[in-house]
C-alpha positions as CSV (number, residue, x, y, z in Angstrom):
1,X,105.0,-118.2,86.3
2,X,102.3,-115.6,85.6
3,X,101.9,-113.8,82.2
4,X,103.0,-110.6,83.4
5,X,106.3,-112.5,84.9
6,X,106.9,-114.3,81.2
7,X,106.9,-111.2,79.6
8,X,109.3,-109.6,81.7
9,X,111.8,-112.0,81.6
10,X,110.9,-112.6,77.8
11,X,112.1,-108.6,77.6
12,X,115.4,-108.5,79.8
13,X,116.9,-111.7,77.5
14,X,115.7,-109.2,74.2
15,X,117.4,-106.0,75.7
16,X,120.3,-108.6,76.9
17,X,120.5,-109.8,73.3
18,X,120.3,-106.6,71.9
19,X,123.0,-105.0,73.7
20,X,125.2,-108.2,73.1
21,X,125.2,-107.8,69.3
22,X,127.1,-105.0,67.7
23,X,127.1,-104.5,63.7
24,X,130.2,-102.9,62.2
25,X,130.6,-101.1,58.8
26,X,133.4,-101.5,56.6
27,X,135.0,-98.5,57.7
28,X,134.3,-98.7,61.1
29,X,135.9,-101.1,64.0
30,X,135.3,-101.7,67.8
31,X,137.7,-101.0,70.3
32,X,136.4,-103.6,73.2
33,X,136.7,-103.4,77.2
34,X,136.0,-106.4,79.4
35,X,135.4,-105.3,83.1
36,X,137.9,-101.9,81.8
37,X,140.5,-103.7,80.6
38,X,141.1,-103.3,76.6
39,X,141.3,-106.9,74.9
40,X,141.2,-106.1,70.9
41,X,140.0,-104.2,68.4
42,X,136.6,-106.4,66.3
43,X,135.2,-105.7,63.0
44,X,133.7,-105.2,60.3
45,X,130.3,-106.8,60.6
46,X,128.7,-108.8,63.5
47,X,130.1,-108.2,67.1
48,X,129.1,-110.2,69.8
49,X,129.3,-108.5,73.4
50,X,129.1,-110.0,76.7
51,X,126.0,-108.0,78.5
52,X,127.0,-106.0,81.0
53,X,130.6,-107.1,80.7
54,X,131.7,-105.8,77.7
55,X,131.9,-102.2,76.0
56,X,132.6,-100.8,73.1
57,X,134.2,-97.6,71.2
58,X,133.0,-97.2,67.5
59,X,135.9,-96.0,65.4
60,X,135.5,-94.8,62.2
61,X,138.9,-95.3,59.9
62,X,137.6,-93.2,56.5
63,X,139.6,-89.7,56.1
64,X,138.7,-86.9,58.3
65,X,138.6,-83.4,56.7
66,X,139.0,-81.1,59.3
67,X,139.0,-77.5,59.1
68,X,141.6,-75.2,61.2
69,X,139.6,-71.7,62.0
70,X,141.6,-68.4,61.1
71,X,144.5,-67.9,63.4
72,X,146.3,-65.0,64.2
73,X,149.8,-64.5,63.0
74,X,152.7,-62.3,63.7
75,X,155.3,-63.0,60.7
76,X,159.0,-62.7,61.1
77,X,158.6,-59.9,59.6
78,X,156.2,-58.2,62.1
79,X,153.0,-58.4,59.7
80,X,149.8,-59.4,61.2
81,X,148.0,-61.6,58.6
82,X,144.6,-64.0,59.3
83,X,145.4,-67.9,58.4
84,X,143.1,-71.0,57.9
85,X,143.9,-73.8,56.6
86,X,142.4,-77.8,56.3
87,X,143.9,-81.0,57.8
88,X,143.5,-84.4,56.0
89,X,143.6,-87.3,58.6
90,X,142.8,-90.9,59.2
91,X,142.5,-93.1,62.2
92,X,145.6,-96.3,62.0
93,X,145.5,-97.6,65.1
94,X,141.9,-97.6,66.8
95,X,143.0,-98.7,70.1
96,X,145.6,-96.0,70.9
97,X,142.8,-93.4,69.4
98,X,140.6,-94.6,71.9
99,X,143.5,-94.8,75.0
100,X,146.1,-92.6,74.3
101,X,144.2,-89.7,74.1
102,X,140.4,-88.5,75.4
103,X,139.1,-86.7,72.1
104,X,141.5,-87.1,69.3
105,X,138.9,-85.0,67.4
106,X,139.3,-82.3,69.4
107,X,143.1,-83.1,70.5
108,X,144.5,-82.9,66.7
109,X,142.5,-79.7,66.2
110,X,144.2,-78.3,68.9
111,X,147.5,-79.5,67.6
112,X,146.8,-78.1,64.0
113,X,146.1,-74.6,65.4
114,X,149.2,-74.2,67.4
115,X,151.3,-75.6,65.1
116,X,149.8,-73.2,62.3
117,X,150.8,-70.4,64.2
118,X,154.5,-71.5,65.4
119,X,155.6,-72.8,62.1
120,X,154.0,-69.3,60.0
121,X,155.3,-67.4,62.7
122,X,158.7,-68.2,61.9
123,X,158.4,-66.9,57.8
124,X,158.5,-63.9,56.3
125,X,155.6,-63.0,54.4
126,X,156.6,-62.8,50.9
127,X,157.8,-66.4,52.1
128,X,154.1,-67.2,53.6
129,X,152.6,-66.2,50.1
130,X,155.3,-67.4,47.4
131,X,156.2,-70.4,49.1
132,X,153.0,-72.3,50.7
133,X,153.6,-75.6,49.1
134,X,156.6,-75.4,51.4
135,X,154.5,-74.4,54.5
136,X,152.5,-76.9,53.8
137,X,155.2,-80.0,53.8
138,X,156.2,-78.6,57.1
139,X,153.2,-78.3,59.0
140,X,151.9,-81.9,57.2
141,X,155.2,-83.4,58.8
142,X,155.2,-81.6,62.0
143,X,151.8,-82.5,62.7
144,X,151.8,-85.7,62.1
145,X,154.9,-86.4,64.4
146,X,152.5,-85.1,66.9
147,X,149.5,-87.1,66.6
148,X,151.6,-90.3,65.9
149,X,151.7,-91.3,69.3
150,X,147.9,-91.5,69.0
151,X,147.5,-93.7,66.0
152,X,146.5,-90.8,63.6
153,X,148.0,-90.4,60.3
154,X,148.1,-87.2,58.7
155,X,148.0,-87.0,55.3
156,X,148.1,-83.5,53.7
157,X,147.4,-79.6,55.4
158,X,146.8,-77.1,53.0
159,X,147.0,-73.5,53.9
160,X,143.4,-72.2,52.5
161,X,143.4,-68.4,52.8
162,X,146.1,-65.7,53.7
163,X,144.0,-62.7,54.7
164,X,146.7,-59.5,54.5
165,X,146.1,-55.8,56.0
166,X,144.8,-53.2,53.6
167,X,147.6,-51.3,54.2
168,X,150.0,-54.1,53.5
169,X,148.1,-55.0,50.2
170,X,148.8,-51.7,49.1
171,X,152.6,-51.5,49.1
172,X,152.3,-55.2,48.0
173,X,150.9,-53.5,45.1
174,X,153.2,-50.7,45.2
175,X,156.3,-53.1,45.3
176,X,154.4,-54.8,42.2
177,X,154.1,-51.9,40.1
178,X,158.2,-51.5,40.7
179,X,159.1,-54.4,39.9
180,X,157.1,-54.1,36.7
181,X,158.4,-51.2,35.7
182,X,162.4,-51.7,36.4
183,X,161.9,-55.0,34.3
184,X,160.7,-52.5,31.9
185,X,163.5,-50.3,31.9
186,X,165.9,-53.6,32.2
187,X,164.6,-54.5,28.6
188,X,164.1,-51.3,27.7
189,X,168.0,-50.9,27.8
190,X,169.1,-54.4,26.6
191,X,167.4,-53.3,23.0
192,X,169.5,-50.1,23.4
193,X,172.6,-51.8,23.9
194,X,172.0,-54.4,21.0
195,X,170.7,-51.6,18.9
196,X,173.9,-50.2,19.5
197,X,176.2,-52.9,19.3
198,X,174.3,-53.5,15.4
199,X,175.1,-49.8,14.4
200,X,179.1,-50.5,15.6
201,X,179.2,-53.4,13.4
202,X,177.5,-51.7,10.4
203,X,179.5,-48.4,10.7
204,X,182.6,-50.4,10.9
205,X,181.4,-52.2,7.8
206,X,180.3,-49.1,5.6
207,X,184.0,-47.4,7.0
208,X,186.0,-50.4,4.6
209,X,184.1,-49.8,1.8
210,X,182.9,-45.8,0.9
211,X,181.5,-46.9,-2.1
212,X,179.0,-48.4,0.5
213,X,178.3,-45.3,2.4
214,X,177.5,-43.4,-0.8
215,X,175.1,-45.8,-1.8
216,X,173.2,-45.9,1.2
217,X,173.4,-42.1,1.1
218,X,171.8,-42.0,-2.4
219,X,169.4,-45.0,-1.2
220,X,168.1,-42.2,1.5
221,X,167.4,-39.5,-1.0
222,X,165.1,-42.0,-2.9
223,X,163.2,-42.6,-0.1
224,X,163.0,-39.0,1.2
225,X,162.2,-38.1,-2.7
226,X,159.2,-40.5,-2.6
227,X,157.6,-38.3,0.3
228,X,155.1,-35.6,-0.7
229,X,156.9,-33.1,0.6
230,X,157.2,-29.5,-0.7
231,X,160.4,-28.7,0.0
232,X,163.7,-31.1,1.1
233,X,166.7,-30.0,2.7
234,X,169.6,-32.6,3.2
235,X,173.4,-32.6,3.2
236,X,175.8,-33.6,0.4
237,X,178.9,-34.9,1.4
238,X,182.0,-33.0,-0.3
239,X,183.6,-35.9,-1.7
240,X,180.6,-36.0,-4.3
241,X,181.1,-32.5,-5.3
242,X,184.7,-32.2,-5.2
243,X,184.9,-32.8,-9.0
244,X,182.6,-30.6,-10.5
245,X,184.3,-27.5,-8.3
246,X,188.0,-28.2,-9.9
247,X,186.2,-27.5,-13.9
248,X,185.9,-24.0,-13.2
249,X,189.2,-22.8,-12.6
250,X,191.9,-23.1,-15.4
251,X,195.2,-24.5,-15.0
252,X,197.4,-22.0,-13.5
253,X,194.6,-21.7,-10.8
């Protein structure tokens, strides 16, 4: 065998080699084919192949963030609002990743998207924007019932950003304003009413007892006396001068 022969056959057993051995991370597995038949899933670390034979589908397992781009919804409603939102999700099973489905990438963004629009479709927008924990739970759920059959695990969606209409911002803020005010007026009139319920309970208590009423009467004229003021007009209640008009007229009067 020549040099040049000894060589060449010293490079097809390196490339032979070096397609034959696979090295695996932690969080990353094999999903192997002999002659297109699946036998197993290998790893972590050191994967031996048989050349030619075998192939491999590297898998990673860590959590995917994937984000779902603004979709267009109708609410029940009939309000026409923007929504994105974010999908948590891991690989479980590498092997039905791999068969089940061409691109589960692609295949649970697809998912995500439609389902974002059914399930938002179906609330009302106050609902949409006071309840999103809510949304969220359902889409999380319905979601990953869908992607189950692929050996993804979906963890948490979280609704990111509900972009509204100016014109429905406006008589958001409008409805706001109302609200604000009538709770107003609600407390507004509860101190009215317990204002007045006090005064019923001290004029029935100053009614008993008149000695009470003229003190508080005289109590009055002491503050109102303290006052710089030039000039004081205020009432005096008969029964106080009652006396002094009976000294002026004799007895046959």
């Amino acid at each position: 065998m020549t040099g040049l022969g000894l060589y060449v056959v010293v490079f097809i057993v390196v490339m032979l080699l070096a397609s034959a051995i696979r090295i695996l991370r932690e969080y990353e597995r094999g999903v192997i084919f002999r002659l297109g038949r699946l036998i197993g899933v290998k790893g972590p670390g050191l994967i031996l192949l048989i050349p030619i034979v075998d192939k491999m589908a590297k898998v990673g397992l860590r959590v995917v963030t994937m984000d779902v781009p603004p979709q267009d919804v109708i609410t029940r409603d009939n309000v026409t609002v923007k929504v994105n939102a974010v999908v948590y999700f891991r690989v479980m099973d590498p092997a039905r990743a791999i068969v089940e489905v061409e691109d589960f990438l692609y295949a649970t963004s697809q998912i995500a998207q439609t389902t974002l629009r059914s399930v938002l479709g179906e609330a009302e927008l106050d609902e949409l924007l006071a309840e999103r924990d809510k949304m969220n739970t359902k889409l999380q759920e319905i979601i990953d019932e869908e992607t189950d059959p692929w050996g993804i695990k979906v963890s948490m969606v979280e609704i990111k950003h509900v972009d509204i209409p100016v014109e429905m911002q406006r008589a958001i803020a409008r409805q706001a304003e109302a609200e604000r005010e009538r709770r107003a007026k609600v407390i507004h009139s509860e101190g009215e009413l317990q204002a007045a319920d006090k005064l019923s309970q001290a004029a029935k208590i100053l009614a008993a007892e008149p000695i009470s009423l003229q003190l508080r009467f005289l109590e009055t004229l002491t503050k109102v006396g303290a006052e710089n003021n030039s000039t004081v007009i205020f009432p005096v209640p008969i029964d106080l001068l009652r006396p002094f008009l009976g000294l002026g007229k004799g007895p046959g009067v």
